[in-house]
N, C-alpha and C positions, 0 to 999 in steps of 0.2 A: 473608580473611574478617573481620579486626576493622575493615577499612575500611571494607568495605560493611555493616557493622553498625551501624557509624558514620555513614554515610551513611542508610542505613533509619530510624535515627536520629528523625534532618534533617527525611528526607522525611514523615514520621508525624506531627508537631511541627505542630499546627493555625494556622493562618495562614501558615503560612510554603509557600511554593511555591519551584518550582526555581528563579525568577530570585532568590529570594533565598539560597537555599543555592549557588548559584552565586557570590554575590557575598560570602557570610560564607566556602566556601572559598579566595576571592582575598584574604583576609586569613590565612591558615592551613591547616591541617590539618583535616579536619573532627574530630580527637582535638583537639585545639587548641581548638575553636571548643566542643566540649560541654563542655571541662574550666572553661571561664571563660564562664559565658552572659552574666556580667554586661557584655562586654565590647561584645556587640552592639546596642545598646537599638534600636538605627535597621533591625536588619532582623531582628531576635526580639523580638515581644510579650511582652507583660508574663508571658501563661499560659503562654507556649512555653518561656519560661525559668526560672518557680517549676517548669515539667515538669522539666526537665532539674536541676534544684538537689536535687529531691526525689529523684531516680533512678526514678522514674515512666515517664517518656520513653525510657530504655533499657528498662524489664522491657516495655514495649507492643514496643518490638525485637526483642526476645527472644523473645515468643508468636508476634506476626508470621512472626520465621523458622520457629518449630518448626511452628507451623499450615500455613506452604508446604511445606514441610519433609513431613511427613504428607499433602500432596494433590499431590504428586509434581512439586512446582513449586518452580523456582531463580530464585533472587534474585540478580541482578547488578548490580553495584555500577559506577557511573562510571570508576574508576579499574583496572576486570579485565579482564584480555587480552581477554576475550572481549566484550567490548561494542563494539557499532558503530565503529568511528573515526570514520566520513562524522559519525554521530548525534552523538558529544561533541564536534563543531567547532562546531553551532547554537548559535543565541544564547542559549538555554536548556533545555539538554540534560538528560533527569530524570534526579534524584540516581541511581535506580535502576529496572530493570527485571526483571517477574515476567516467567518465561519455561517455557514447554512445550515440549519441543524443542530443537534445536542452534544457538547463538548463532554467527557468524562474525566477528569484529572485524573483520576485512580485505577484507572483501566490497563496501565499497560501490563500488569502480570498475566491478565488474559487476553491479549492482544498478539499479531502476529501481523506480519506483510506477507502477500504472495504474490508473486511477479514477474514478469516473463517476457515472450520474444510479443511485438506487434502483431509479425505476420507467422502465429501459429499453426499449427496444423490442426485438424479439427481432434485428434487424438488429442492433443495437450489442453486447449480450449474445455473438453467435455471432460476430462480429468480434473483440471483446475477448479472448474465449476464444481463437481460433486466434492472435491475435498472441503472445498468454503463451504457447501452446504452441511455438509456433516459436523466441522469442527463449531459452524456458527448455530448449527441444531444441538449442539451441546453446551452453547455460551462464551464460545471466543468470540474477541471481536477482530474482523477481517479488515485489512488496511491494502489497500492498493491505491493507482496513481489515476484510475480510468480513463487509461489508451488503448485503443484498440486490440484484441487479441486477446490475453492470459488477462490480463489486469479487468476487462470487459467481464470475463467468464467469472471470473473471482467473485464482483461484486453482485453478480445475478446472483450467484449462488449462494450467499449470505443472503439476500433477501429471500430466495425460494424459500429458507430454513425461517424467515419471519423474524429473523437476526440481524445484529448491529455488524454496519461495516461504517469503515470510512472511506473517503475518498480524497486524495492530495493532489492538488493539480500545479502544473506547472505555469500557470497564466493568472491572470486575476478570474473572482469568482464573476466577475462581468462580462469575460471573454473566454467562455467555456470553450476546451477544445478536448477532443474535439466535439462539431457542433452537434453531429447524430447522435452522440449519447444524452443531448438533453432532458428527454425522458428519462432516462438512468439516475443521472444524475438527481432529480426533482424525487426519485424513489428513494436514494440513495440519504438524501437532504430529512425524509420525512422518519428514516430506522434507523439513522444516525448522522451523520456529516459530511458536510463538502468544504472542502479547508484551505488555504491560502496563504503564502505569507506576503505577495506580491502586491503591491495597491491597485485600489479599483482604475481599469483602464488601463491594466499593463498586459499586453497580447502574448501569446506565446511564442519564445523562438528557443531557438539550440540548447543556447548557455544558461536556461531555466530548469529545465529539466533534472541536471546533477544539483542543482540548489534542491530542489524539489525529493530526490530520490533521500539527500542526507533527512527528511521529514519521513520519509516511508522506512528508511533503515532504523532513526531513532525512537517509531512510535511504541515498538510494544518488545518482547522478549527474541522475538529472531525474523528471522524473514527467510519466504519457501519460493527457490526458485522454478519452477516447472517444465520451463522450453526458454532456451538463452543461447545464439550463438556465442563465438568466439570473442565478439569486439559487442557488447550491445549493454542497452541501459542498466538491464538488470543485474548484469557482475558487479556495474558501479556500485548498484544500491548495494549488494553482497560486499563487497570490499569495504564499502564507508560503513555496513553492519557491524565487521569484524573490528573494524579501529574502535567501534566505541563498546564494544567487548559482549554486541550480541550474539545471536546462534544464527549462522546461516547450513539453511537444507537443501537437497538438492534433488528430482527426479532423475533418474536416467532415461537415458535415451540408445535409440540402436543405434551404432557407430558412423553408420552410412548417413545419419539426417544430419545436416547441418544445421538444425535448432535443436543440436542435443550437443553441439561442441563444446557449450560454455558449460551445461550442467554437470557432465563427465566429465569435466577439466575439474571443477570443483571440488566432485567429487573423488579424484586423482590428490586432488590437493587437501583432503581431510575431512571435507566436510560430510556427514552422516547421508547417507543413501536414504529414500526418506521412498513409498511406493502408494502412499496412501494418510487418510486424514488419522485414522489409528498410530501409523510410524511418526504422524506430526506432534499426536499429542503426545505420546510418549517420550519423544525427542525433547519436548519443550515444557513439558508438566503441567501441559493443558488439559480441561476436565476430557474424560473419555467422548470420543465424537457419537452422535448420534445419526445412526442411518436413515436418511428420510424419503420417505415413501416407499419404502420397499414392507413397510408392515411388518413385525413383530419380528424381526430379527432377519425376514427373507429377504435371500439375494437372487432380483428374478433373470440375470444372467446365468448364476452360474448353478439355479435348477432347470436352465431351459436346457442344459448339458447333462444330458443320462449318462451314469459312469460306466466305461469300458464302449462307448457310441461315437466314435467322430461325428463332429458335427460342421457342415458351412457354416461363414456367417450369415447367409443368407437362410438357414436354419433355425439358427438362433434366433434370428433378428425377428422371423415370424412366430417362436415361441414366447419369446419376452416382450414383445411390444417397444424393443426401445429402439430409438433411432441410430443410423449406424454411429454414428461420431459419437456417441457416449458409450457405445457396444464396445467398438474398440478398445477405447480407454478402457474400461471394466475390463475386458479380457487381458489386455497386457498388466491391471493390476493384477490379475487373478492368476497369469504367468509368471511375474515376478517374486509371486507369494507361494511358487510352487503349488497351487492347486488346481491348476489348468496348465498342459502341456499343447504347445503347436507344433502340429504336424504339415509336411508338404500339402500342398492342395490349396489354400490355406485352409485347413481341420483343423479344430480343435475338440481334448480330450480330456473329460475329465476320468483320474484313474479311481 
């Protein structure tokens, strides 16, 4: 507890950000580093260090914990059992993180991010969702950021499967945003985490976000992007993935959607074609995914298709029981796997 108080510290200390608390604890201790500020000048400001002389900069520690403390929220410190491993090996891992929920340190070999465009289409949303359900039916733990769209569908779907996600937000854990996932969130909190590294009562804006994604690219072994134009959050987290030497994957998309620009770029650019939670585990040496709900191995899309039958979807959709935005996604997996063919009309066929 005196470390990570120590560190909370650090992190409260105005100019100063984690590459620089990273780099004052490579000369020390961070008890070391608060007891002689005078010692840093080159990566403690001038205000950061009259804080720290004064004893100002600990009592702001001190409310800090008691205020988490009182809104039922833990403060983890870089150097506690329980902090990420995958997360303190980045380049600049935060001094500390708020958390709601059960931290795992040793998770990240079965860990992964998925994450995608906000305003998805209901095809990538209902894909997204079924692949978190299946890899987290089989014991990954799912990480996304819980914004609206892909990252939304992600973290329902680890919970469908009764499985561990997390959640990384860009704001403090006291100014959830956004606000309609509150429920989600509170579920999310009770199967595993809502995480932070911002101080309580820090709102969300623009320049949090890419802080935020470096936490979802460093949490576990790669990160799956789903639906991502050209310019959007989720190439960042994919690029900051690749600098710290994880796996990033990628859906396709048809050429014509413009939340399939960044996926296809990607995957132009090397990264593994990925069509489903089976192509994720394999990609990444996660345990084999589990099918859930479909019962003992059936897939009730693609028996609602008698082979050599075109079928509408409006065919399907009344023999399977499923809603169209998940029917879709299943069928363009079940296209891309070669075992459904589309025909004009739109028909589909299985041969």
């Amino acid at each position: 507890m005196d470390e990570t108080l120590d560190l909370l510290t650090l992190a409260l200390l105005p100019e100063v950000g984690p590459r620089a608390v990273r780099d004052l604890r490579a000369r020390g201790t961070a008890a070391a580093v608060l007891g002689s500020p005078g010692d840093g000048p080159d990566l403690l400001p001038a205000r950061a260090a009259s804080l720290l002389r004064s004893g100002e900069a600990r009592r702001r520690a001190e409310e800090e914990m008691r205020r988490a403390v009182a809104l039922g929220i833990r403060i983890v410190g870089l150097g506690d059992e329980d902090y990420p491993a995958f997360l303190r090996q980045i380049y600049d891992p935060p001094p500390v993180l708020y958390v709601r929920g059960k931290l795992r340190g040793d998770e990240g070999p079965w860990s992964l991010a998925i994450v995608g465009s906000r305003a998805a289409s209901p095809q990538g949303t209902a894909l997204a969702q079924r692949m978190a359900r299946e890899l987290a039916a089989g014991g990954a733990t799912v990480v996304s950021g819980l914004a609206r769209g892909i990252d939304t569908a992600a973290h329902k779907g680890a919970l469908e499967a009764g499985g561990r996600t997390v959640a990384v937000l860009g704001a403090a854990l006291d100014c959830l945003y956004p606000r309609e996932n509150e429920a989600l969130a509170s579920a999310i909190a009770d199967r595993g985490a809502v995480v932070s590294e911002f101080p309580l009562g820090t709102p969300p804006a623009p320049g949090h976000f890419p802080r935020r994604n470096r936490i979802l690219a460093g949490w576990g072994r790669g990160v799956v992007v789903v639906e991502a134009a050209l310019r959007s959050g989720a190439l960042v987290t994919a690029r900051l993935a690749l600098d710290e030497g994880r796996e990033v994957l990628a859906v396709p998309g048809h050429p014509s959607h413009a939340g399939a620009g960044g996926t296809n770029q990607l995957i132009v650019d090397g990264a593994p074609l990925v069509r489903d939670a089976t192509d994720v585990a394999r990609e990444l040496g996660l345990p084999a995914p589990s099918a859930s709900g479909q019962g003992a191995g059936v897939d009730a899309v693609l028996e609602a298709l008698r082979p050599g039958a075109p079928a509408s979807i409006e065919e399907i959709r009344e023999r399977s029981g499923r809603p169209t935005s998940e029917l879709l996604a299943r069928l363009t997996e079940l296209e891309l796997a070669e075992r459904v063919r589309r025909l004009p009309g739109p028909l589909y066929l299985r041969p």
